[in-house]
Backbone bond lengths (Angstrom), bond angles and torsions (degrees), N, CA, C in turn:
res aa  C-N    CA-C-N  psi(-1)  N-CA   C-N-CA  omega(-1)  CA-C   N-CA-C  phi
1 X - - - 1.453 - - 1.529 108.89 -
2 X 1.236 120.96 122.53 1.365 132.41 165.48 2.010 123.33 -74.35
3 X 1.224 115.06 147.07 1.342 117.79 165.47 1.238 112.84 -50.81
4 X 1.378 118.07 164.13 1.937 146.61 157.69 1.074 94.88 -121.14
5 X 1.494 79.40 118.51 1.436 102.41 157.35 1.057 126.45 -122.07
6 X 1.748 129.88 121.44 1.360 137.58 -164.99 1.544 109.33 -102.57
7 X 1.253 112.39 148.46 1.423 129.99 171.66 1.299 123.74 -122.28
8 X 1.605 106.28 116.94 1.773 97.21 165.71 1.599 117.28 -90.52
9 X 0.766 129.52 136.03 1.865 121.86 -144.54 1.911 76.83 -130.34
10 X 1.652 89.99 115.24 1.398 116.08 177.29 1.726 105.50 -120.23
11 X 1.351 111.48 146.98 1.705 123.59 156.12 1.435 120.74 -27.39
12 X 1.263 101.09 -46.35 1.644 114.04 175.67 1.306 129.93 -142.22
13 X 1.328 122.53 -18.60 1.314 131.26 148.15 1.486 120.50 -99.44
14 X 1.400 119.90 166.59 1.445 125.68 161.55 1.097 105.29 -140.18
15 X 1.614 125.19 111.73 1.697 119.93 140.18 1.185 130.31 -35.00
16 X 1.357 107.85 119.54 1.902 96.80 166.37 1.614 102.08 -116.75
17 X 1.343 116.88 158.47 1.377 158.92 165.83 1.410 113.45 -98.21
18 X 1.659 121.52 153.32 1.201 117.41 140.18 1.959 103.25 -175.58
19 X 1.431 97.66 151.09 0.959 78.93 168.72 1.531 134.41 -120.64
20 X 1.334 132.09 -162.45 1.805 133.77 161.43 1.044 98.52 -14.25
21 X 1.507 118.12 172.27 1.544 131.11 152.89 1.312 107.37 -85.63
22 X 1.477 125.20 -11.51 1.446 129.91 155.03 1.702 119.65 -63.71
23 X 0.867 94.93 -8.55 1.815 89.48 -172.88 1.287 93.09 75.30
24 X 1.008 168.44 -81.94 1.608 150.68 -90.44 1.904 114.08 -102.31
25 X 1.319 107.34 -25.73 1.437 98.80 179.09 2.178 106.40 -109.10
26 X 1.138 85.74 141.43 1.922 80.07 173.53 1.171 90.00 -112.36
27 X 1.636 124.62 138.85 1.223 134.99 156.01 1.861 108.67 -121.92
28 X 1.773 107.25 145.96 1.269 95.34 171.59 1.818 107.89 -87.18
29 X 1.687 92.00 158.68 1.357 119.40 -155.69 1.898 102.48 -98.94
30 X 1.354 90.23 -89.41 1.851 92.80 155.22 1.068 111.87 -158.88
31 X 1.158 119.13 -152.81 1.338 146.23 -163.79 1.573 120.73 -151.93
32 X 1.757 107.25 112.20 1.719 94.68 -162.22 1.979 89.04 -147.95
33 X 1.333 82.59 -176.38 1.576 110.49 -171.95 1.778 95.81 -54.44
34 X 1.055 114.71 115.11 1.804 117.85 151.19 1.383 111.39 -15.77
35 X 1.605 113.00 -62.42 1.458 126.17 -143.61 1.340 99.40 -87.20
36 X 1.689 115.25 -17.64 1.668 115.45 -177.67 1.707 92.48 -103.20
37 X 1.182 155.90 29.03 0.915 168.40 -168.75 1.640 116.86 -71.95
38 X 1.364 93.56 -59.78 2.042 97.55 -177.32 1.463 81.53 -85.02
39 X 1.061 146.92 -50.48 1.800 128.88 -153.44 1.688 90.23 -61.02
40 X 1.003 119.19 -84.75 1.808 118.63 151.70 1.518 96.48 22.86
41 X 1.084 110.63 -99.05 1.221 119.45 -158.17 1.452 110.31 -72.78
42 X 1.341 142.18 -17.43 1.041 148.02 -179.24 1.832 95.91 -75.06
43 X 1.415 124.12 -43.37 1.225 103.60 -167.41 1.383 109.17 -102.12
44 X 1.430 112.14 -9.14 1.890 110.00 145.85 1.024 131.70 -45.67
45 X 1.440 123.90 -44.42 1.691 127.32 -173.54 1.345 116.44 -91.87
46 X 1.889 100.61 5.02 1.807 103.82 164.29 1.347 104.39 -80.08
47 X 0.949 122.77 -54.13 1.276 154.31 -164.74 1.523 111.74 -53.69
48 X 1.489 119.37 -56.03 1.283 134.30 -135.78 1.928 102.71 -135.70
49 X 1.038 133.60 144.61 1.192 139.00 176.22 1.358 123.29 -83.23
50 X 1.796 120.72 75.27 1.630 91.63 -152.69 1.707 96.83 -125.94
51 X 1.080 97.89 131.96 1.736 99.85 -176.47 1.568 130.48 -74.14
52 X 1.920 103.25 -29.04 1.312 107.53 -170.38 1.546 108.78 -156.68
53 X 1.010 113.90 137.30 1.619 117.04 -163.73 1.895 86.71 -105.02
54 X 0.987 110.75 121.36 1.561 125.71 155.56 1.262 124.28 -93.83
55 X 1.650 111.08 100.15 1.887 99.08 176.39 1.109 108.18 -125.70
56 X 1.402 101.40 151.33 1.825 120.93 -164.60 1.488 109.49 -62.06
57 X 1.328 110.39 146.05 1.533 118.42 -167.51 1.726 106.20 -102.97
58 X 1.057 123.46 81.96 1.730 100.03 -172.74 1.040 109.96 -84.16
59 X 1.768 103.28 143.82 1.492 118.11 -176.23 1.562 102.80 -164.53
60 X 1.488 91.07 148.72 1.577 120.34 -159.62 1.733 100.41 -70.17
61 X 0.755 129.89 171.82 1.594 151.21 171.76 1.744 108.46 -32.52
62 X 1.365 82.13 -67.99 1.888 103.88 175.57 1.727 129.31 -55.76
63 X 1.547 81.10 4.38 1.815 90.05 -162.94 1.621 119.53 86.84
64 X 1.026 107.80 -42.24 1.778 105.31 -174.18 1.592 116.43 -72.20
65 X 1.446 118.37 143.54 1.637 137.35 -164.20 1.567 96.43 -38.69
66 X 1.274 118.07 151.79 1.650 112.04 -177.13 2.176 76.40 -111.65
67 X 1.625 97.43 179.31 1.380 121.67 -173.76 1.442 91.44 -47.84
68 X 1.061 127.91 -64.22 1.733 145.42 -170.07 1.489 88.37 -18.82
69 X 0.905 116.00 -60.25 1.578 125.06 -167.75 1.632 105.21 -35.57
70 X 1.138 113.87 -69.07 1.735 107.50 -174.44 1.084 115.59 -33.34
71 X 1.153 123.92 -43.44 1.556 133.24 -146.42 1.786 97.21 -96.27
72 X 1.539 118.13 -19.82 1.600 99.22 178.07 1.402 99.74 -93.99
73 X 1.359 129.64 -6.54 1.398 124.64 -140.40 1.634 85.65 -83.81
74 X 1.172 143.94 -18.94 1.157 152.55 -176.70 1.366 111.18 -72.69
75 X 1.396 96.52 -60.72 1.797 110.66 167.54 1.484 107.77 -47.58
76 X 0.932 137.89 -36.71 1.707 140.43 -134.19 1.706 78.37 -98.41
77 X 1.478 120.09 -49.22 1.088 113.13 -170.51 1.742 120.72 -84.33
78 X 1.123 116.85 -15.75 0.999 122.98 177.99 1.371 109.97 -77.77
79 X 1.408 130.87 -60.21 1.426 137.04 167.07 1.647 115.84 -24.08
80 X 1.545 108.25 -54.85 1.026 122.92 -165.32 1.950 109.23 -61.75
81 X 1.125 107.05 -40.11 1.791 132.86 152.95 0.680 101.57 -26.93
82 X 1.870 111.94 -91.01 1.971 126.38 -158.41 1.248 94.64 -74.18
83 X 1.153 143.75 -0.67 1.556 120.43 -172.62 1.701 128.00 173.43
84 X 1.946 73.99 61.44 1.827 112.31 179.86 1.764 114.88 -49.41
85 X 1.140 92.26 -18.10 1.943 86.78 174.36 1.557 116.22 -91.78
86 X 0.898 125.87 -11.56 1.590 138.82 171.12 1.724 96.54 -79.82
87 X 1.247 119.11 114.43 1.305 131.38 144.38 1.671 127.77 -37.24
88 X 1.313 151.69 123.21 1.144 116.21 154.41 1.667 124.41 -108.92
89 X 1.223 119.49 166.07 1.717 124.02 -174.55 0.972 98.01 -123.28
90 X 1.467 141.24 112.98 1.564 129.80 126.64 1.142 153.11 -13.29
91 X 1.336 161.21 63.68 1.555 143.41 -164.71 1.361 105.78 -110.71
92 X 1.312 99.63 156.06 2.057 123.30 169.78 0.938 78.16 -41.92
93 X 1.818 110.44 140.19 1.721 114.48 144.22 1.401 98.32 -122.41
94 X 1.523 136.62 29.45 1.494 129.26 178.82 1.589 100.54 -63.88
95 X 1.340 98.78 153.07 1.563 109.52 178.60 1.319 104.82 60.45
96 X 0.985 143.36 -6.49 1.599 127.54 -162.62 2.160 94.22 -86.17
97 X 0.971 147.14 1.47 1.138 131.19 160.90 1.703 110.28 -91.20
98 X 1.386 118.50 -27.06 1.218 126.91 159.72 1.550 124.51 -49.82
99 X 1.337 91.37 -59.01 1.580 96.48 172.64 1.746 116.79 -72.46
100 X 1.285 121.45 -23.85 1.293 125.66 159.98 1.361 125.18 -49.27
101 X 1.200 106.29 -38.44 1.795 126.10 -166.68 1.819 82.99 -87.85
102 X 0.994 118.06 -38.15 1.795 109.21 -166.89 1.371 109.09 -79.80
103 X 1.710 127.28 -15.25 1.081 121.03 -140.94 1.872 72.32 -105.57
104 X 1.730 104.92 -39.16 1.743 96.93 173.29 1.251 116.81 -37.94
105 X 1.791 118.26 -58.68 1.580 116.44 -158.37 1.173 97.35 -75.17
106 X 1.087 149.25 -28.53 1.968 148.23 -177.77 1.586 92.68 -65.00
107 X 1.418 128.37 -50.97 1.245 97.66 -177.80 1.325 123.29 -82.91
108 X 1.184 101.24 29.28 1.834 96.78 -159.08 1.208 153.65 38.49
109 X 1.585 112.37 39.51 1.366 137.30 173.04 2.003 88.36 -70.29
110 X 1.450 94.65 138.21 1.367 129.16 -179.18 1.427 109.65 -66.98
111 X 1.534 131.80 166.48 1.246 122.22 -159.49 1.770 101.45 -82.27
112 X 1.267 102.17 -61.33 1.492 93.63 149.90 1.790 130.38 12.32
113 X 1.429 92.19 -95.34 1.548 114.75 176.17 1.895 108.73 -45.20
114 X 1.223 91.96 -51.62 1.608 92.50 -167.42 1.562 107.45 -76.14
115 X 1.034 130.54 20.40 1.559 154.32 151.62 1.412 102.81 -59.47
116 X 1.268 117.52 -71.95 1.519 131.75 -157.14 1.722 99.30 -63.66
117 X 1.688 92.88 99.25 1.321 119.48 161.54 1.518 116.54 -21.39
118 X 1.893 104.23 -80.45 1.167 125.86 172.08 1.542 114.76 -8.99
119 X 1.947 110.35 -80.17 1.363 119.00 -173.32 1.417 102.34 -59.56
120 X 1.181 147.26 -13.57 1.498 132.15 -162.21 1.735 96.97 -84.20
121 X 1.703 112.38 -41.58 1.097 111.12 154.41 1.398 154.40 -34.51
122 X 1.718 111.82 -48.28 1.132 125.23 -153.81 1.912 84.62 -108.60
123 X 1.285 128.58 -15.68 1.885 139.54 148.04 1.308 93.04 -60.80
124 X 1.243 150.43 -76.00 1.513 140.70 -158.33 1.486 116.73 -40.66
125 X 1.490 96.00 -53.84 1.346 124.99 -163.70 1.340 104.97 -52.32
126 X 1.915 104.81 -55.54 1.239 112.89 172.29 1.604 129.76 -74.89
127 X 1.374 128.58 -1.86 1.291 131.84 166.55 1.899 94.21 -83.25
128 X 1.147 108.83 -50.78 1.873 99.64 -176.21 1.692 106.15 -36.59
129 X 1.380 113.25 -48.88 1.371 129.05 -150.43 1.850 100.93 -85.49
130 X 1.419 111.22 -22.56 1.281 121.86 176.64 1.976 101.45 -73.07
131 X 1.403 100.70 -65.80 1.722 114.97 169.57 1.698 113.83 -15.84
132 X 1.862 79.17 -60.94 1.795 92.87 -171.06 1.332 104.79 -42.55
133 X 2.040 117.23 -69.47 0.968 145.04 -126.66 2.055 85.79 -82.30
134 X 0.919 116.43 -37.65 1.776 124.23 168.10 1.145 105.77 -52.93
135 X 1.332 135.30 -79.28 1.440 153.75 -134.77 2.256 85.52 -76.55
136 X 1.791 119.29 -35.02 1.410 86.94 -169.94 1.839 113.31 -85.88
């Protein structure tokens, strides 16, 4: 059994996720440059055993694609290019930066901390990858 690995696919950052080779735990991974993103992942899946890339689906209230959408639809296709043996899955990512920011103040990271963009990311990433890992 190979890892999942989830992506929150940002303008300028991306959260990543992934989990065990068991499937059962998601931990976040990091948090890096958009633009270094497929190299990212290109030298992960030398490295690493990963079966299925999960990236967050954003969408508005109503169900329909929010703006976010343009900007992965590029990604979605590009990935699929550099790195045709990786499957990908979609999931809701609504609320998941909300719930990121909540999951900060529950643990009691300082106001400070809950600043850092980055981690709110690389928490998203990992609630998407939690969702996934529920929903099979």
């Amino acid at each position: 059994m190979g890892r999942i690995l989830a992506i929150d696919y940002g303008k300028k950052r991306t959260g990543i996720a992934v989990t065990d080779e068991l499937q059962i735990i998601a931990s976040g991974l990091a948090t890096i440059n958009t633009s270094e993103l497929i190299l990212f992942l290109k030298e992960y899946v030398k490295k690493e055993n990963v079966e299925l890339f999960v990236i967050g689906e954003p969408k508005r209230l109503n169900n329909t694609a929010s703006e976010s959408e343009v900007l992965i639809t590029p990604f979605l296709k590009q990935i699929s290019k550099e790195i045709p043996m990786i499957p990908v899955k979609r999931i809701d990512e609504r609320f998941t930066s909300k719930m990121a920011f909540q999951t900060m103040i529950d643990s009691g990271l300082k106001k400070k901390q809950r600043q850092n963009k980055a981690l709110i990311d690389e928490i998203s990433a990992t609630i998407i990858l939690q969702s996934y890992l529920y929903s099979k």
